[in-house]
FITI-517702 format. One record per residue (C-alpha): residue in one letter; chain; x, y negated, z negated. Coordinates in nm, 3 decimals. Layout:
# residues N
A|A|X|Y|Z
...
END
This chain:
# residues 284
X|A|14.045|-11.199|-12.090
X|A|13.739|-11.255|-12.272
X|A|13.367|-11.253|-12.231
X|A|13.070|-11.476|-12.442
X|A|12.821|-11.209|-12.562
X|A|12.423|-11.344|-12.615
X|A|12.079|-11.217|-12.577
X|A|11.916|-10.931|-12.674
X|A|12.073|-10.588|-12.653
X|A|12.051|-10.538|-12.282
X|A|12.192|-10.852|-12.172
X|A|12.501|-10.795|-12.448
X|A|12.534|-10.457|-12.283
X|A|12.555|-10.586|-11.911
X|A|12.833|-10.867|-12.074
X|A|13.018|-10.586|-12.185
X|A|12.994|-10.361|-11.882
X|A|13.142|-10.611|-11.664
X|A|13.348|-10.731|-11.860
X|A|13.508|-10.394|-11.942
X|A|13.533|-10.314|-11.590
X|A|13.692|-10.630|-11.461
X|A|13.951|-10.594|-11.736
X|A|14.021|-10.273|-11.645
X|A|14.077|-10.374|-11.291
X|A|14.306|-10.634|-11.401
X|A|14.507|-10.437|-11.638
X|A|14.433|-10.727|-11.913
X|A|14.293|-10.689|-12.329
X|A|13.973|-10.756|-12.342
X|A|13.837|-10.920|-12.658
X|A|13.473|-10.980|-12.678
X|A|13.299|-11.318|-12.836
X|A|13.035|-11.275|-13.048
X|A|13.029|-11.624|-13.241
X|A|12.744|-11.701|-13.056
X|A|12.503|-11.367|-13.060
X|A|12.580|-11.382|-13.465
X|A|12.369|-11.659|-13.459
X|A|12.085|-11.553|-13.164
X|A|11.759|-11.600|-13.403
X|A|11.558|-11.409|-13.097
X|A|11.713|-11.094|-13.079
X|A|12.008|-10.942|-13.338
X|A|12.358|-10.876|-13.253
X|A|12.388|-10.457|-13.177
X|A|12.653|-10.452|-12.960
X|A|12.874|-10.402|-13.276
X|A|12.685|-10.108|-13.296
X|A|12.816|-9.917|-13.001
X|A|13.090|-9.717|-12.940
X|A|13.263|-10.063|-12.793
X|A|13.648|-9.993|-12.807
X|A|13.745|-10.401|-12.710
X|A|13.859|-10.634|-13.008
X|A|13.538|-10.867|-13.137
X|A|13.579|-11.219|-13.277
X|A|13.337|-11.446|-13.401
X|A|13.519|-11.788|-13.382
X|A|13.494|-12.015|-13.096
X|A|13.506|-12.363|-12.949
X|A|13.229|-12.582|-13.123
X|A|13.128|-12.713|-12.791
X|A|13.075|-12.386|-12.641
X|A|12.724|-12.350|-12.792
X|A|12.564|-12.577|-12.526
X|A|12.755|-12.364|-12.243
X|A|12.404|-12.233|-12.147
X|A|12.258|-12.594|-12.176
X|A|12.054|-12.661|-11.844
X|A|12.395|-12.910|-11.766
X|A|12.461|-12.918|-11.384
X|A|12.657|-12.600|-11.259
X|A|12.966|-12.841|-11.128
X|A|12.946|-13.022|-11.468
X|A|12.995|-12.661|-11.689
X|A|13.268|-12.594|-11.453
X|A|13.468|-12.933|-11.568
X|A|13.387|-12.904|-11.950
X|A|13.470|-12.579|-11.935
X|A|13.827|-12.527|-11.729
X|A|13.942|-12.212|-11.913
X|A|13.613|-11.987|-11.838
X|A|13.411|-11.833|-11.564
X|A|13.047|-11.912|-11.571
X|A|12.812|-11.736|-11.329
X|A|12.628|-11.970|-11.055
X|A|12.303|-11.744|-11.040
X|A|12.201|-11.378|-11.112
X|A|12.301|-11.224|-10.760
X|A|12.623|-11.064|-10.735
X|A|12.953|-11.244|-10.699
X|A|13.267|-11.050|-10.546
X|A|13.477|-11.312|-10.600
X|A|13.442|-11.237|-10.944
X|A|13.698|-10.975|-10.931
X|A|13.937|-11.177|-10.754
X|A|14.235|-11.154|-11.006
X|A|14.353|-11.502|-10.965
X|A|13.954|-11.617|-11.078
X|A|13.915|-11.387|-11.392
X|A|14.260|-11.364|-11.474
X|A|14.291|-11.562|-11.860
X|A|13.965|-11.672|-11.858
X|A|13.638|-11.601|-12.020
X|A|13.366|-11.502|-11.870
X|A|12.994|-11.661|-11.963
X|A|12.697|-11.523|-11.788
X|A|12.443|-11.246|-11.739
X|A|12.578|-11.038|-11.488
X|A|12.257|-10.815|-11.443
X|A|12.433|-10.631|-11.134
X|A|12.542|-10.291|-11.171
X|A|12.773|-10.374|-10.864
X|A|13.037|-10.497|-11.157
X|A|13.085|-10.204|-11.336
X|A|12.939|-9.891|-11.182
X|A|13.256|-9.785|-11.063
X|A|13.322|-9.730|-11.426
X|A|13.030|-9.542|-11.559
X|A|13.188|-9.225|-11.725
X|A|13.369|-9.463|-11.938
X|A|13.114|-9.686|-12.028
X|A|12.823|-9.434|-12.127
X|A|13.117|-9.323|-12.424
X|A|13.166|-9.700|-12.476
X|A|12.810|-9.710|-12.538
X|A|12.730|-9.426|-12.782
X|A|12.563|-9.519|-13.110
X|A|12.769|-9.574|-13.348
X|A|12.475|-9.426|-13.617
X|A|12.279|-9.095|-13.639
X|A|11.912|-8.994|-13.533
X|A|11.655|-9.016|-13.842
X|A|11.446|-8.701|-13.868
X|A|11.154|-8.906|-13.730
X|A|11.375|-8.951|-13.410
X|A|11.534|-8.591|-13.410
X|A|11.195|-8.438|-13.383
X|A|11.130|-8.721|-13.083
X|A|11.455|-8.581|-12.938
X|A|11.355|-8.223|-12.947
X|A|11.028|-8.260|-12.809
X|A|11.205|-8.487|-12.556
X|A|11.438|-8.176|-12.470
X|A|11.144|-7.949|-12.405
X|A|11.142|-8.065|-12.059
X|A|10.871|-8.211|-11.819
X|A|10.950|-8.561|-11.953
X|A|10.936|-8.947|-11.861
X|A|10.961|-9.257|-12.066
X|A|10.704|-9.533|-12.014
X|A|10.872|-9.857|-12.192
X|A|10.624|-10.165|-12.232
X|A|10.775|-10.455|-12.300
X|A|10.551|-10.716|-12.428
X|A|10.700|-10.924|-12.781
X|A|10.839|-11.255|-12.682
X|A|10.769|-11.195|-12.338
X|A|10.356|-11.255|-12.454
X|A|10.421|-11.423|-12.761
X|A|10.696|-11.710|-12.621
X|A|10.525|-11.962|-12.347
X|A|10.890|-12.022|-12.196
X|A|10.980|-11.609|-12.158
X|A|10.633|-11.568|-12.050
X|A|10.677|-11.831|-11.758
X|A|11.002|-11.679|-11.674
X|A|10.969|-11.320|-11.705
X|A|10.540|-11.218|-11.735
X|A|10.484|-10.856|-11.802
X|A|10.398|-10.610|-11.631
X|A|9.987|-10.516|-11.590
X|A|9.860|-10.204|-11.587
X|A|9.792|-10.197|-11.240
X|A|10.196|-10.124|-11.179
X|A|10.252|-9.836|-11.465
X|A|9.945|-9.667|-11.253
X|A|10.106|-9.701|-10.935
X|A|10.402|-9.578|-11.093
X|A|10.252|-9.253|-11.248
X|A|10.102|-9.189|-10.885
X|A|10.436|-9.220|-10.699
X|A|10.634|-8.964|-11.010
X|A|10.297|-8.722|-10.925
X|A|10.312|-8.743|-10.513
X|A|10.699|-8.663|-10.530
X|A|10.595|-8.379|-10.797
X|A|10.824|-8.516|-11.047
X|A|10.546|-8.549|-11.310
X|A|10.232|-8.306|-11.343
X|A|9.972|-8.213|-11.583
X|A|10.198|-8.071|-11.824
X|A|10.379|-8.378|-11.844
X|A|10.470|-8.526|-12.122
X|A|10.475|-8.923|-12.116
X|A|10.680|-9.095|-12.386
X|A|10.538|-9.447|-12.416
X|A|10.801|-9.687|-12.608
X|A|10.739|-10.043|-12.675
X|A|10.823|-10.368|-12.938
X|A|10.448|-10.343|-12.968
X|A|10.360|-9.996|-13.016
X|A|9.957|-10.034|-13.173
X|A|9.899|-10.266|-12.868
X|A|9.969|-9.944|-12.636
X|A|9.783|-9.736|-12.871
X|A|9.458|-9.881|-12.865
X|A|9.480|-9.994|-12.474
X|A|9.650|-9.727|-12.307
X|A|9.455|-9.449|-12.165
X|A|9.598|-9.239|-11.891
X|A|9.555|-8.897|-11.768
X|A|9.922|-8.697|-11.952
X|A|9.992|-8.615|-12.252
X|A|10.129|-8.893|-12.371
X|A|10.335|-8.916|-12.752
X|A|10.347|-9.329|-12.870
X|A|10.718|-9.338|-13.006
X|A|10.746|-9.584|-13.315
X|A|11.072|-9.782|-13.239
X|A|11.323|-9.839|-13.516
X|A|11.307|-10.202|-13.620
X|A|11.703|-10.252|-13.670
X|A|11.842|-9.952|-13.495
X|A|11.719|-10.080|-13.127
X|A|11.999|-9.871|-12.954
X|A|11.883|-9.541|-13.070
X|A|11.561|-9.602|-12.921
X|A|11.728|-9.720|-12.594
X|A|11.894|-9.340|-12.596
X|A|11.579|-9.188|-12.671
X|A|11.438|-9.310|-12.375
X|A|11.737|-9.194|-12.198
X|A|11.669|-8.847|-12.283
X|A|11.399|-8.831|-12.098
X|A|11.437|-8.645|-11.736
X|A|11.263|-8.969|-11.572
X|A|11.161|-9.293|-11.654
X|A|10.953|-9.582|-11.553
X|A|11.086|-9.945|-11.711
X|A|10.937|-10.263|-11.737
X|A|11.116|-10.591|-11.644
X|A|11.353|-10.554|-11.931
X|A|11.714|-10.528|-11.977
X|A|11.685|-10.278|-12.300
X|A|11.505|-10.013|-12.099
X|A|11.704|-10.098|-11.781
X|A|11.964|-9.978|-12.002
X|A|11.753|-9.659|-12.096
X|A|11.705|-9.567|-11.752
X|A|12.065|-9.653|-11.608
X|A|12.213|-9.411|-11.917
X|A|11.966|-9.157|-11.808
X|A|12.216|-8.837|-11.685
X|A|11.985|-8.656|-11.509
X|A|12.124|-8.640|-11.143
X|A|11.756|-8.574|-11.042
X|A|11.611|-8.834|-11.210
X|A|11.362|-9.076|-11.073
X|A|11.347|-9.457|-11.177
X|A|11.073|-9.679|-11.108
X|A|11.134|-10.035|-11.197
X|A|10.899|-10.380|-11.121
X|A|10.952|-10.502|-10.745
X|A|10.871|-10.827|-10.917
X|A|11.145|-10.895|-11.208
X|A|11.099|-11.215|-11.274
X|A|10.723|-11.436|-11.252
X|A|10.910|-11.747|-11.158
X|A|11.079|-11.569|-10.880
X|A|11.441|-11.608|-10.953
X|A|11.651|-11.438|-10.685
X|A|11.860|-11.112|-10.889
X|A|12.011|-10.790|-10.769
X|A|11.898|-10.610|-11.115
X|A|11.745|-10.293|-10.975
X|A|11.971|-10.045|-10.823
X|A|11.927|-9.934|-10.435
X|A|11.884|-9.574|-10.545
X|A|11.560|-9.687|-10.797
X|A|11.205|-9.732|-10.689
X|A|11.021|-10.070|-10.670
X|A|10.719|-10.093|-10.683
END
C-alpha cells in the first residue's frame, strides 16, 4: 500500500502514522509518496528526516497533483479508482477494513490518533531525528531536563501572514495561553519555579508581547531542522499547544506518563468538524 505525503511536518507525520499502522494491520509494504511534498513551496519536506523505516518515492501520476483540488468528493473517488481519499477530518473505521485499504493509496490528513495509537512504541522510534542537537539546543535540552518544565508553542507564520490559513485556522489570543497557565497552576502541575519554554515560527513577536508571571526562556527554532525543535518541546514534562499539527506532534511524543496537555477547544476558526485532540488532553 501506499500513502500521498503533503503539508508541513505535522500533517506528513499524521500520513505516516496511519499509514504505518494500517499497513501493519494488513501485513502489506508500505512505500511512502513524496512527489508531491518535494514540491510543497509552504512548508519543506522533513519527513525524510525521521527515523521512517518505509521505502520513499518521488514519482507519481501527473494528474495526481489536483487530488486535493476542491473537485466534488464522488468525483475524486472516480478519477481516482486505485486510492483512498478521506471524506472529512473525523475518524473513519472503515478505513481499516482490509478489503478498502488493501492495494491502494491512501490521500488525506488523518489528524486522528484513533489510526495509529495502537502503535505508538513503534512509531516514537520511527520518528527519531535522523540528525544531532547543536550546542545551542543541547544547552536547551539540559535546562529542559532540570525539571519543573512546560512548553508554550505559538504558532503564528502563515497562519497571520496567509488570508486563506488565517480564515481556516486563526490563532490562538492570549486570552487562551492564560487560561491555560491557570488550569497547569490549580492542578499544581506548574508553580513559581516553573520554567516556561515558549517556542514559536515567530520568536521576536513573543519576545516583545509576551509577559507572564514564570520564568519563561524564548527558544530560537532551527530554520531547517524543524523536527529537532518538535523534540525539544517534547522534553518538556508538560505542554500547552496551539492549533498546530507540529506541536500536536510535540505534545503527543511527550513520554511523561504524568504529563498534562492543554490544546485549543476551538481548532479550527471556520469550524470544521475534527477529532484532533485526544480524550485524555485538556480543551480549553
Amino acid at each position: 500500500m501506499k500513502v500521498k505525503i503533503i503539508g508541513g511536518l505535522g500533517n506528513q507525520m499524521f500520513q505516516y502514522a496511519t499509514a504505518y499502522a494500517l499497513s501493519k494491520k494488513i501485513d502489506e509494504e508500505l512505500i511512502v509518496d513524496i512527489s508531491d511534498a518535494i514540491k510543497y513551496k509552504v512548508h519543506p519536506l522533513r519527513l525524510t528526516e525521521l527515523s521512517c523505516s518505509s521505502k520513499f518515492i518521488s514519482k507519481s501520476f501527473f494528474y495526481e497533483k489536483y487530488i486535493y483540488n476542491e473537485i466534488d468528493y464522488r468525483i475524486k473517488r472516480v478519477i481516482y479508482p486505485y486510492c483512498y481519499i478521506e471524506k472529512n477530518l473525523m475518524f473513519d473505521s472503515k478505513l481499516f477494513n482490509e478489503n478498502i485499504a488493501k492495494n491502494k493509496k491512501i490521500v488525506g490528513y488523518f489528524q486522528c490518533e484513533k489510526y495509529f495509537k495502537a502503535y505508538r512504541t513503534e512509531l516514537l522510534s520511527e520518528f527519531k531525528p535522523k540528525s544531532e542537537y547543536s550546542d545551542y539546543q543541547e544547552h536547551i535540552l539540559r535546562e529542559i531536563m532540570k525539571g519543573n518544565s512546560c512548553s508554550i508553542h505559538i504558532r503564528r507564520g502563515d497562519y497571520v501572514t496567509n488570508s486563506n490559513a488565517n480564515n481556516v485556522h486563526g490563532t490562538c489570543n492570549e486570552d487562551y495561553f492564560i487560561k491555560a497557565l491557570n488550569h497547569l497552576s490549580a492542578g499544581r502541575n506548574i508553580n513559581e519555579e516553573t520554567t516556561l519554554f515558549v517556542f514559536s515560527d515567530d520568536i521576536e513577536w513573543c519576545q516583545k508581547n509576551i509577559k507572564w508571571p514564570y520564568k519563561m526562556l524564548f527558544v530560537n527554532g532551527d530554520d531547517v531542522r524543524s523536527e529537532l525543535d518538535m523534540w525539544l518541546m517534547s522534553k518538556c514534562e508538560h505542554n500547552i499547544i496551539s492549533n498546530s499539527t507540529f506541536s500536536w506532534w510535540a505534545a503527543w511524543l511527550n513520554n511523561n506518563h504524568q504529563k498534562v496537555v492543554v490544546a485549543p477547544k476551538v481548532w479550527f476558526k471556520n469550524g470544521m468538524d475534527n477529532e484532533i485532540v485526544p480524550d485524555s488532553w485538556v480543551k480549553l
